[in-house]
C-alpha positions in Angstrom: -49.8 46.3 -46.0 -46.2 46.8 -44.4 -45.8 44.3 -41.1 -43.6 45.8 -38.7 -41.4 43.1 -37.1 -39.3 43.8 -34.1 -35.5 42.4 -33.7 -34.1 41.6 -31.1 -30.4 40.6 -30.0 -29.1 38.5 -27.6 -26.1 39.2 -25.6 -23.7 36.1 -24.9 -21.6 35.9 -21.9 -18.4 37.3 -23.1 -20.5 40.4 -24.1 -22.3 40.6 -20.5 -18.5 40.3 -18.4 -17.5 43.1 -20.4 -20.4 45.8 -20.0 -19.5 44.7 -15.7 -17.2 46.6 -14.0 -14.6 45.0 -11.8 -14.9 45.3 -8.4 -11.0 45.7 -7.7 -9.4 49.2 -7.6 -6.0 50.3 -8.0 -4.5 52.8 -4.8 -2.0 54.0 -7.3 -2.4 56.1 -10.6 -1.2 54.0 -13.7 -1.3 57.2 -15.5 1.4 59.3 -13.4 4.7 60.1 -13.7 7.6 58.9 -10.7 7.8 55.9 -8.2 4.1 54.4 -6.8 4.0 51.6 -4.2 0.3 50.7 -3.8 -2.7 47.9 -3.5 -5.1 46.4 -5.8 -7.8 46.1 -3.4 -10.7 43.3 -4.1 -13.2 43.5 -1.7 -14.2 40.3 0.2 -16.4 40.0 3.2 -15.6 37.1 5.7 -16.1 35.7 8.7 -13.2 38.2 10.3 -13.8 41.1 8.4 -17.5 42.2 7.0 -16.4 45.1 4.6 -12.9 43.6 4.2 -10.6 43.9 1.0 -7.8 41.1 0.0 -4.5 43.8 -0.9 -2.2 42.6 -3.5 0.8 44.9 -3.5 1.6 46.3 -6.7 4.3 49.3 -7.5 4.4 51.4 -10.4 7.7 53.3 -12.2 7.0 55.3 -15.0 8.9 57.7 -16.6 7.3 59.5 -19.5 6.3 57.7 -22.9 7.9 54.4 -24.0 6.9 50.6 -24.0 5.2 49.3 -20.6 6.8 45.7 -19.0 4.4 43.8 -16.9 6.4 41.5 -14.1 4.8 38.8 -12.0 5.9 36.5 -9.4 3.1 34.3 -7.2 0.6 33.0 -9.9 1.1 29.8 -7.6 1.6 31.1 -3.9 4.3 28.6 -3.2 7.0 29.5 -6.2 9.1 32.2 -4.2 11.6 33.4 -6.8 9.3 35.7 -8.5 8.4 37.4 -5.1 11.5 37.5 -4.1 12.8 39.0 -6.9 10.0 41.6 -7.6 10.2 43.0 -4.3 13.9 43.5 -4.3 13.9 45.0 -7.8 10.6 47.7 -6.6 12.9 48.8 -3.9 15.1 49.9 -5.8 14.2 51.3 -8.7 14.0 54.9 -9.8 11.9 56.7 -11.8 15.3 58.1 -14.1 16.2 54.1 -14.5 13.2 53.6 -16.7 11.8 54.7 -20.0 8.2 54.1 -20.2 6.4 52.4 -17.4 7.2 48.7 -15.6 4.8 47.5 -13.6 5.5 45.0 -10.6 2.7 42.7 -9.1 5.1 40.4 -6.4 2.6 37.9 -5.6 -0.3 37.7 -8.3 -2.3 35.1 -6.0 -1.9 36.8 -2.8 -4.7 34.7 -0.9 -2.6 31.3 -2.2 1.0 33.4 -1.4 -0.3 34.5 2.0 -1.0 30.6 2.4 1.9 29.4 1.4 -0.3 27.5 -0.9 -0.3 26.6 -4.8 -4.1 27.9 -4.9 -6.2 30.3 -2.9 -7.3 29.0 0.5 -10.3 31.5 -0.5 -12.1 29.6 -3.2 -9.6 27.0 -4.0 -8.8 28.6 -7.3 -5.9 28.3 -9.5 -5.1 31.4 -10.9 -3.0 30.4 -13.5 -5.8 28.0 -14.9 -8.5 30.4 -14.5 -8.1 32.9 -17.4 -9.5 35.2 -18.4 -11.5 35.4 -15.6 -15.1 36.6 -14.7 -15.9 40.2 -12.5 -18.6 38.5 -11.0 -17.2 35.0 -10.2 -14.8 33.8 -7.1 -12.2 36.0 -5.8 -9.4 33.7 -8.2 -11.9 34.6 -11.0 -12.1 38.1 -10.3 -8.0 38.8 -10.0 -7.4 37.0 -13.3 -10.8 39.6 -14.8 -8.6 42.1 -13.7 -5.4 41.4 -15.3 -7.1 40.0 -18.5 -8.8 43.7 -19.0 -6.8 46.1 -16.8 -3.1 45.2 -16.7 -2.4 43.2 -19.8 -3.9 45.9 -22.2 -1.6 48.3 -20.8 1.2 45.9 -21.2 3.8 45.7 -24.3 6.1 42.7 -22.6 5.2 40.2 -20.0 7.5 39.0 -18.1 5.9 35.8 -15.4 8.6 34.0 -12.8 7.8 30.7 -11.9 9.3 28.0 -10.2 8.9 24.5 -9.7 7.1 25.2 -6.1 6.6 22.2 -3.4 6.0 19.7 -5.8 8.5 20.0 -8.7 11.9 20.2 -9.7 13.6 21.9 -12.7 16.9 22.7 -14.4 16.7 26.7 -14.2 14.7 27.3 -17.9 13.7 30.5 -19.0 10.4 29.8 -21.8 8.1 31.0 -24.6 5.2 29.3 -26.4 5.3 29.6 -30.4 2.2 30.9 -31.2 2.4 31.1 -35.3 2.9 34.6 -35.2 6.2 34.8 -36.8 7.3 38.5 -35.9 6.2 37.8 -32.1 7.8 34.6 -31.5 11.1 35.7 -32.8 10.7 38.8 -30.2 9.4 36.2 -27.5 12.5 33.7 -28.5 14.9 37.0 -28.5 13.3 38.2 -24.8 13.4 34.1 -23.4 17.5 34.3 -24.2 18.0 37.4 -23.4 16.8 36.8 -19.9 19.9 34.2 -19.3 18.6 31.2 -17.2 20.9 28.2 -18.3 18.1 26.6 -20.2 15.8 28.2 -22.8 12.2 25.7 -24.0 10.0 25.9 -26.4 7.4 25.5 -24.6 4.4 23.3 -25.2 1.2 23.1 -22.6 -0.8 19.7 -22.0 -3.4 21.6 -21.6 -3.2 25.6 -22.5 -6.9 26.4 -21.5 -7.3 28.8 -18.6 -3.5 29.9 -18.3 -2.0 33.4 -17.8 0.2 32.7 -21.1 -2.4 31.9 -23.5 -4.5 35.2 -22.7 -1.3 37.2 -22.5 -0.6 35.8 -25.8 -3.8 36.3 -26.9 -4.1 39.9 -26.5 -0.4 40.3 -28.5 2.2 40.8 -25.8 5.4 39.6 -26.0 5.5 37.0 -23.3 8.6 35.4 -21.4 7.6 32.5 -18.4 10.1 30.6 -16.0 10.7 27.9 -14.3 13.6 28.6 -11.7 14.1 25.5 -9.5 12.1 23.9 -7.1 11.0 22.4 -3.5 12.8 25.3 -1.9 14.2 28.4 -2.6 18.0 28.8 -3.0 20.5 31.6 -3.3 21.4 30.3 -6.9 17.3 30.7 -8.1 16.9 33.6 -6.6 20.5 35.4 -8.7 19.0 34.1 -12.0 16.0 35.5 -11.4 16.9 38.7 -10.2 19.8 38.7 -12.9 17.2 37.8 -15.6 14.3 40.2 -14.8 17.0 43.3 -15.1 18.4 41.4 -18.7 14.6 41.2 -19.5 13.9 45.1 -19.1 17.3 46.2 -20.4 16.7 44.0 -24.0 12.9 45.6 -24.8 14.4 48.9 -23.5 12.4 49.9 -20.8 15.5 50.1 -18.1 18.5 52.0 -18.5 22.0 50.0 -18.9 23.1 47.2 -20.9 22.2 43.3 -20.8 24.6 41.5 -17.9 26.1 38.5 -20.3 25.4 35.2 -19.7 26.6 31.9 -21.2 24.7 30.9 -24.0 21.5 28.6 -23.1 20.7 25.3 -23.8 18.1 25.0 -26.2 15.5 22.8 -25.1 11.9 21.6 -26.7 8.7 20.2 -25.5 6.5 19.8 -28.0 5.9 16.0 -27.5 3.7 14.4 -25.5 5.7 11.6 -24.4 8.0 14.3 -22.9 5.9 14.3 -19.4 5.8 11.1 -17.3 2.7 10.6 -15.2 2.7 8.0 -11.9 0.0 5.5 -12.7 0.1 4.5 -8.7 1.0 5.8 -5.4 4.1 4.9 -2.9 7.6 6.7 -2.6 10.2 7.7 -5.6 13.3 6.3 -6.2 14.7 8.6 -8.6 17.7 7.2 -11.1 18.7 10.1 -13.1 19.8 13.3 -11.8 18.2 16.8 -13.1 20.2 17.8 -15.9 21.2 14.3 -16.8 21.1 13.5 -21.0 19.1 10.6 -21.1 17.7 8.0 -24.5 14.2 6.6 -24.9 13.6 3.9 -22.6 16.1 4.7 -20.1 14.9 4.2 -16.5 14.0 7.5 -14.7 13.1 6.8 -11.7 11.3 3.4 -9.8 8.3 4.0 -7.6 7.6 1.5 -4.6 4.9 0.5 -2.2 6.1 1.0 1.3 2.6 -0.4 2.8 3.1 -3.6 0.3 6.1 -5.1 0.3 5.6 -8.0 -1.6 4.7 -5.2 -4.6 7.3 -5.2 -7.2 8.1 -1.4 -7.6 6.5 0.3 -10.7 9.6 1.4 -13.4 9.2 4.5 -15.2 11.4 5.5 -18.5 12.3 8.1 -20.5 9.6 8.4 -23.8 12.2 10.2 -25.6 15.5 11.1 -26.0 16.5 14.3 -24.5 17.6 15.4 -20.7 15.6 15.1 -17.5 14.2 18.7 -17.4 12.0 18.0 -14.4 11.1 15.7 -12.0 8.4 15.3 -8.6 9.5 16.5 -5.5 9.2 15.1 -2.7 9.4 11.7 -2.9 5.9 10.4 -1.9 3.9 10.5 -5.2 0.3 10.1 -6.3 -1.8 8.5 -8.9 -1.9 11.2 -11.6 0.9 13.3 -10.7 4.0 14.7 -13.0 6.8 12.1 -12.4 9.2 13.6 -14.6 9.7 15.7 -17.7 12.5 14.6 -20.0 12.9 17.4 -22.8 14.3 17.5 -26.5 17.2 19.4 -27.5 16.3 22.1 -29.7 
């Protein structure tokens, strides 16, 4: 006698999120030809608006077959460059500059950019820590769902412009991540110096879980990051990254022209922990080095003092390697837990 035994599977979550469609729709047509200046609308109903949509502006330039570069500015709504630049660069490109297709999202988090805000004032979410992203979660969740299996597939080069925001300061750095794929990384290291920022890091993440990079690296793109600055905006920023973004599209080939030339970077690495400097207590920063600066292991970087305890010696942070201060908190009142200071490693 035969017994008949039935099988079943189960589904886990990463198969469920991708049998669900996500909610946000594109107003343009990724497919078409010429110049498209559009939305990516994600529905949200609130207090103000019952059938409301959130609109992040996105603009298209395609030009007939050829590699697609994704640009992005405002993955943290309070880093300007990237917005800055992006928008400038959409109005003025034409469909004859390019071969292939760039496509141009300003402001990624555009709750948070609206808000002037490193994360959405809608759900609190980070977008760059919350990859890659769920259809059916927050809005945050749902923008980085899109990205994750909308944008990024279509993408060959990914180009994302950050700066240091309201609460850090950098040298102007152009990075990549090496990722052990050998022919990638040397295009990723080839695209990081062909952008031009005065500094070029090998990037390492203290915790790479959740970020735009790692999925964009995940799928196989050849990815580029910055950090341009910091605690404001400034005419010099803003020229290296609207002098980068055009070297960036002009090296892989999808904009017409030649690279602008640039001095050769500085070649910095971050692939130690003792690199970043973390306050241990609150009070106000008295910094000793100046951005830039070289610096040697143990050197003092900055001193951090109690202002409501003045019989509190102030707390003296140094340098855990040698290298030059890369980065350092701005403003000057501090927390427990927060980035101090970044010294990197010469390359």
């Amino acid at each position: 006698m035969l017994t008949c035994r039935a099988r079943f599977w189960s589904k886990t979550d990463a198969d469920i999120v991708s049998d669900i469609a996500n909610p946000i729709s594109a107003t343009i047509d990724f497919a078409r030809d010429g110049v498209q200046h559009g939305f990516l609308s994600l529905p949200h109903s609130h207090n103000d608006s019952a059938w409301g949509a959130v609109m992040i502006p996105v603009t298209q330039v395609k030009n007939g077959d050829g590699p697609t570069a994704l640009l992005t500015g405002g993955n943290h709504g309070e880093e300007y460059e990237g917005p800055i630049a992006l928008t400038k660069l959409r109005a003025s490109l034409a469909a004859a500059d390019v071969h292939g297709r760039i496509i141009i999202v300003p402001a990624m988090n555009y709750p948070a950019f609206r808000a002037a805000a490193r994360v959405s004032p809608i759900d609190g979410g980070n977008l760059n820590r919350s990859f890659p992203g769920d259809p059916r979660g927050s809005a945050t969740q749902k923008i980085a769902d899109y990205f994750t299996r909308t944008l990024l597939p279509m993408a060959d080069y990914v180009l994302d412009i950050h700066a240091g925001g309201k609460t850090l300061d950098f040298v102007p750095l152009a990075a990549m991540h090496r990722t052990g794929d050998l022919a990638r990384d040397q295009a990723s290291e080839a695209a990081m110096l062909a952008f031009g920022a005065p500094y070029a890091m090998y990037m390492t993440e203290l915790d790479p879980a959740g970020l735009y990079d790692t999925e964009a690296e995940a799928q196989g793109k050849v990815f580029v990051t910055t950090e341009l600055g910091g605690g404001t905006v400034s005419p010099f920023s803003v020229a290296i990254a609207e002098r980068g973004t055009a070297n960036f599209l002009r090296h892989v080939g999808v904009l017409a022209g030649t690279a602008e030339p640039t001095e050769p970077p500085r070649l910095l690495d971050m692939d130690d922990p003792a690199c970043f400097v973390q306050a241990t207590a609150p009070g106000i920063v008295e910094p000793c080095m100046k951005l830039g600066t070289s610096v040697w292991k143990d050197d003092v970087l900055a001193r951090v003092w109690s202002v409501e305890d003045p019989s509190r010696a102030p707390d003296t942070y140094v340098a855990g390697v040698d290298g030059i201060l890369a980065s350092r908190h701005f403003p000057s009142h501090i927390e427990a837990g927060d980035c101090l200071a970044v010294v990197a490693e010469l390359a």
